[in-house]
C-alpha positions as CSV (number, residue, x, y, z in Angstrom):
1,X,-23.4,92.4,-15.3
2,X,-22.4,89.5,-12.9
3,X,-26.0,89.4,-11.7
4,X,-27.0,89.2,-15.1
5,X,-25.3,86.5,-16.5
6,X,-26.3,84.6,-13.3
7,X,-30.5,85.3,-13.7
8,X,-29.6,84.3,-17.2
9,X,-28.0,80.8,-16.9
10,X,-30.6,80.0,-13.8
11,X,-32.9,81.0,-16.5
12,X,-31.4,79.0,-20.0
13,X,-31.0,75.7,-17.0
14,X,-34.8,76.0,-16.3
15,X,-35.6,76.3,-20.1
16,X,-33.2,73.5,-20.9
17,X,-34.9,70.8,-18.1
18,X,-38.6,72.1,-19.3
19,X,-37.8,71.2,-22.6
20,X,-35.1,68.1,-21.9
21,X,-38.1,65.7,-22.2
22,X,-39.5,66.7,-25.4
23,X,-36.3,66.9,-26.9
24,X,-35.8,63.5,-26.3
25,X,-38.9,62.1,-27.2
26,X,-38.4,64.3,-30.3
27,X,-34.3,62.6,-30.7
28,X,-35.4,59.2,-30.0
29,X,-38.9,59.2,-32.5
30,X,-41.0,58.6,-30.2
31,X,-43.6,59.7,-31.9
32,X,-45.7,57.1,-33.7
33,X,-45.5,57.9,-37.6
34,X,-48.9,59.9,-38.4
35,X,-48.3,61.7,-41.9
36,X,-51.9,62.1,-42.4
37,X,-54.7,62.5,-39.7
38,X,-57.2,60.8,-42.2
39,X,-55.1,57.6,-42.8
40,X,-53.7,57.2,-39.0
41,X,-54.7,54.3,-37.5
42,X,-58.2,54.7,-35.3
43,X,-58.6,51.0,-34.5
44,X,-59.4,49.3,-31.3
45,X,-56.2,48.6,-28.7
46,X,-57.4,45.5,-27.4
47,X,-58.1,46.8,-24.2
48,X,-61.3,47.3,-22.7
49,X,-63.4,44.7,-22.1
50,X,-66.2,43.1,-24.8
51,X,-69.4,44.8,-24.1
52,X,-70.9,42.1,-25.0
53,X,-69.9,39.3,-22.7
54,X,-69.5,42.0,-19.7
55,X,-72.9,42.8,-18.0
56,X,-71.3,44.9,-15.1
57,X,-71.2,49.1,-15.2
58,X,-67.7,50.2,-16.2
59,X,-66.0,53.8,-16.3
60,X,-62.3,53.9,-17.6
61,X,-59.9,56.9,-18.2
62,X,-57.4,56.5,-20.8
63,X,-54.9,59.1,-22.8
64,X,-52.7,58.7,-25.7
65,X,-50.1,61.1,-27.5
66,X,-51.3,64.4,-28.8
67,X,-51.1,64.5,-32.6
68,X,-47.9,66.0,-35.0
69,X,-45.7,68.0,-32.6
70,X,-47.3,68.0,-29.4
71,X,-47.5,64.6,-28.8
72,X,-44.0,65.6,-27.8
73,X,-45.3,67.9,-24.7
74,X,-48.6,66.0,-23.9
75,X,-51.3,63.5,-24.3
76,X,-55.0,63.6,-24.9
77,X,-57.5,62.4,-22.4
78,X,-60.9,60.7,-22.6
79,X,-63.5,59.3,-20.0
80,X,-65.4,56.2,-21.5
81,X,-68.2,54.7,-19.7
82,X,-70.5,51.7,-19.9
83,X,-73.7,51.2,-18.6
84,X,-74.6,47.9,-16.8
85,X,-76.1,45.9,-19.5
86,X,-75.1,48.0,-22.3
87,X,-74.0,46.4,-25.1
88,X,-71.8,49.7,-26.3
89,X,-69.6,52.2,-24.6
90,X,-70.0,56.2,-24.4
91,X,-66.8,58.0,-25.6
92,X,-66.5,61.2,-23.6
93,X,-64.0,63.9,-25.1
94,X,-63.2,67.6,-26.7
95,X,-62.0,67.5,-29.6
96,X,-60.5,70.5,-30.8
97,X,-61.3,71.2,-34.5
98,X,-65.1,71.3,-34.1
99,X,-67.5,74.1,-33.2
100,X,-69.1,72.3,-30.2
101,X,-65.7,71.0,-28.7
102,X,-68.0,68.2,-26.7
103,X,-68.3,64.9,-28.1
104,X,-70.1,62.1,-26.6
105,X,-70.9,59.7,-28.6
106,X,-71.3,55.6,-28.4
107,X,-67.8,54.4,-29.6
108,X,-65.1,51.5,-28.6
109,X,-63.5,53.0,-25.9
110,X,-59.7,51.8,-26.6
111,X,-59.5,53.3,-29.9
112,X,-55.6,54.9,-31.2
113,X,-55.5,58.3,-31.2
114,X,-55.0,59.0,-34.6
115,X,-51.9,56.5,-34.5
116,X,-51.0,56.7,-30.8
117,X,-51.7,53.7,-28.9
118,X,-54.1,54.7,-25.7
119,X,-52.5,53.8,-22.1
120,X,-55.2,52.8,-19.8
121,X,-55.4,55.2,-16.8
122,X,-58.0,53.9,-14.8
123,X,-60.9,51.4,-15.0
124,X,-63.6,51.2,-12.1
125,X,-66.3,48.5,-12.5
126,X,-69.8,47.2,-10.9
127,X,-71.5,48.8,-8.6
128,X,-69.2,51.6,-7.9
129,X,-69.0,52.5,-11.7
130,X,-73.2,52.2,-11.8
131,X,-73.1,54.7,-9.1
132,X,-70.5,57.3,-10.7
133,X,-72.3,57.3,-14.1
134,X,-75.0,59.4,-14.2
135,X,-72.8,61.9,-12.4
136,X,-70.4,61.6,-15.2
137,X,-73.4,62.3,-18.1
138,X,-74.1,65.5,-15.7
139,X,-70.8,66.6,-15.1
140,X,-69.8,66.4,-19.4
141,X,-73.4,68.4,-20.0
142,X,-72.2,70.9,-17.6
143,X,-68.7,71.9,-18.9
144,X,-68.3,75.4,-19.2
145,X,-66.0,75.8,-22.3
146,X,-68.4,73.7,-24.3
147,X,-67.6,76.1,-27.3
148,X,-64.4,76.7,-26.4
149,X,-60.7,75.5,-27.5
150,X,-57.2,76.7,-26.8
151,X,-54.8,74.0,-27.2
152,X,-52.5,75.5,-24.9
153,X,-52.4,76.6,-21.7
154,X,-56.5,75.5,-22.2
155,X,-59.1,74.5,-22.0
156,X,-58.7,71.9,-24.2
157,X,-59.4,68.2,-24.3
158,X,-57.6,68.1,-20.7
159,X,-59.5,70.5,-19.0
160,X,-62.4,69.0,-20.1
161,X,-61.5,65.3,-18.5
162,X,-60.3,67.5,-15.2
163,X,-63.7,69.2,-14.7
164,X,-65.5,65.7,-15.1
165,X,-63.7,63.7,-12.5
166,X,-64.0,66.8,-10.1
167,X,-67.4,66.8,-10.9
168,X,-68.1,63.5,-10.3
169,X,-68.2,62.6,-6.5
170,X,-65.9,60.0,-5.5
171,X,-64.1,59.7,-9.5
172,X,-61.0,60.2,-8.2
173,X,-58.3,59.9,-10.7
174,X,-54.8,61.5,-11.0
175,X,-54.6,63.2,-14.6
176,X,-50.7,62.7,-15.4
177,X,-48.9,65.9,-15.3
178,X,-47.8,65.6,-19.3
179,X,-51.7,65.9,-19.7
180,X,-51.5,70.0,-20.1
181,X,-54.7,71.7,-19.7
182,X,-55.4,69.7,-16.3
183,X,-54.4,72.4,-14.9
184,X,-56.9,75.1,-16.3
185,X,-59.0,76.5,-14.1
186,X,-60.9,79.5,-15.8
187,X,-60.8,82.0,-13.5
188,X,-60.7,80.2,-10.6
189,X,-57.0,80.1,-8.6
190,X,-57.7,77.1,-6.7
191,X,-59.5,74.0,-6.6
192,X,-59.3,70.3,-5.5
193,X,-57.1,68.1,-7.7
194,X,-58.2,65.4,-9.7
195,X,-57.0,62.8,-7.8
196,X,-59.5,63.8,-4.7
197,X,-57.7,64.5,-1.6
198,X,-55.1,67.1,-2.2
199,X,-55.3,71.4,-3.5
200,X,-53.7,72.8,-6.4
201,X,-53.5,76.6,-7.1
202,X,-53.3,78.0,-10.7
203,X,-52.6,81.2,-12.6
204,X,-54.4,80.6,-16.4
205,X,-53.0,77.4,-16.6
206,X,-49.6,79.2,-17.2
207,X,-48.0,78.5,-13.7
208,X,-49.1,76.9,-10.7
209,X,-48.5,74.2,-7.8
210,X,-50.3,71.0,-7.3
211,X,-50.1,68.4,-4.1
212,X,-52.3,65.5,-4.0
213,X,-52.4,62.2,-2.3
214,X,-52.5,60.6,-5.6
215,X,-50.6,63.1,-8.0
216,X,-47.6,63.7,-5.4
217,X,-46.3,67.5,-6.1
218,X,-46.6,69.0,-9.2
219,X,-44.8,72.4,-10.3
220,X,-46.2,73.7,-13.5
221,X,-44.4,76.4,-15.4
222,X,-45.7,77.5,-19.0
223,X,-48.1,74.7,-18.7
224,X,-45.2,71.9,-18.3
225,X,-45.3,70.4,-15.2
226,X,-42.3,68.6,-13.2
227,X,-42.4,66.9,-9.9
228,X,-42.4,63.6,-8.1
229,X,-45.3,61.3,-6.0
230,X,-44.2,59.0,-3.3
231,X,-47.0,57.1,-3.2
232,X,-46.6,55.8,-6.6
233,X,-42.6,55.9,-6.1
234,X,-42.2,58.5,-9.2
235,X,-40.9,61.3,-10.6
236,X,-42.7,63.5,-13.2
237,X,-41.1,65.1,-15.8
238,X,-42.5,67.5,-18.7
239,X,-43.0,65.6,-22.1
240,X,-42.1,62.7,-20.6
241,X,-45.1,62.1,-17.8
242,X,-44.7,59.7,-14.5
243,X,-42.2,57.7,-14.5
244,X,-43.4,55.5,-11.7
245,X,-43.1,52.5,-10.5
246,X,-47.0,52.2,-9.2
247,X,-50.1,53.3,-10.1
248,X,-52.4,55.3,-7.7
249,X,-55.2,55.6,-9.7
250,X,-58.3,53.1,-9.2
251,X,-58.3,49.5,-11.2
252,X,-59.8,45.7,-11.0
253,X,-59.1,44.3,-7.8
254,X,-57.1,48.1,-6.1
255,X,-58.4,49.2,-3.2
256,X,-60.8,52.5,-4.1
């Protein structure tokens, strides 16, 4: 009886810090207000450069809060991409309540989420991002769940952002761990992370450990993930994301 009551607080204490971020997201309203997906706000952020008075190649990665409840556990990604000389940039995303989940399409890249303003990941430019974009068109025709959606543990519109930039040679961008779905690996166990140099290994999506050089360590249990990266001096915590004090990921002027 003694043993049990022991298994059974370890277990209430994991349960309690999976769910201690979204509670207090959820305590605090963090949420942006979003009563109705059709009047939520879809306008530009303000962010990504004017294709028109930028000639140079640019990929960026950005993610925003999922909409109604689970922006409280995770965010939705997206790859956006402009060619050099375009005058527009390709949205690149899986969006869940369509038949063919894949949407590219020519779009402003910084757009809210239905309400949620988009945080800038990472944003590679010139000749690096000329080099990485073709890759990118290949790696977004090749996705295997193309007709597929399962919000959670995936694939979903996290999955779909994983599989590009580790199909794109030399995209290496951490995913942050609040992005659920990055994790969802069909049925594969292991493969690299995101982020390029580091492993991760993966049961459905459901549990699994990650170690990268620019994720840090990652735990994922029922899809949350907690953890901490010393390169970007931060902890990661479910709901919540990275809190860091750096960012690993590539941008104007880092070093690739």
């Amino acid at each position: 009886m003694t043993r049990l009551l022991k298994y059974t607080g370890w277990f209430m204490g994991a349960l309690l810090l999976l769910l201690s971020g979204p509670i207090l997201l959820a305590a605090n309203g963090a949420q942006p207000e979003r009563n109705s997906w059709q009047t939520a706000t879809r306008e530009s952020a303000g962010i990504a450069p004017d294709p028109a008075q930028v000639h140079e190649a640019i990929v960026q990665v950005y993610g925003a809060r999922a909409w109604s409840w689970r922006g409280y556990f995770a965010v939705h990604t997206w790859v956006a991409t402009k060619e050099e000389g375009a005058d527009q940039y390709q949205v690149h995303e899986v969006i869940g309540w369509r038949q063919h989940v894949v949407s590219s399409r020519p779009d402003d890249p910084d757009r809210h989420w239905f309400g949620a303003r988009p945080e800038l990941y990472a944003d590679i430019r010139g000749e690096q991002a000329k080099a990485l974009i073709p890759d990118i068109y290949r790696a977004v025709e090749s996705y295997p769940y193309a007709s597929e959606y399962e919000a959670w543990p995936g694939p979903n519109s996290n999955t779909f952002v994983a599989w590009v930039i580790r199909e794109t040679p030399d995209l290496n961008v951490a995913l942050p761990n609040h992005a659920i779905g990055k994790d969802y690996l069909g049925n594969r166990v292991g493969a690299s992370t995101p982020g390029g140099a580091g492993y991760q290994l993966s049961l459905g999506g459901y549990f699994g450990v990650l170690a990268g050089v620019r994720e840090g360590l990652e735990v994922n249990i029922l899809g949350l993930s907690l953890g901490v990266n010393p390169l970007a001096l931060g902890i990661k915590l479910p709901g919540l994301g990275e809190l860091a004090l750096r960012n690993t990921n590539p941008m104007p002027g880092s070093t690739p």
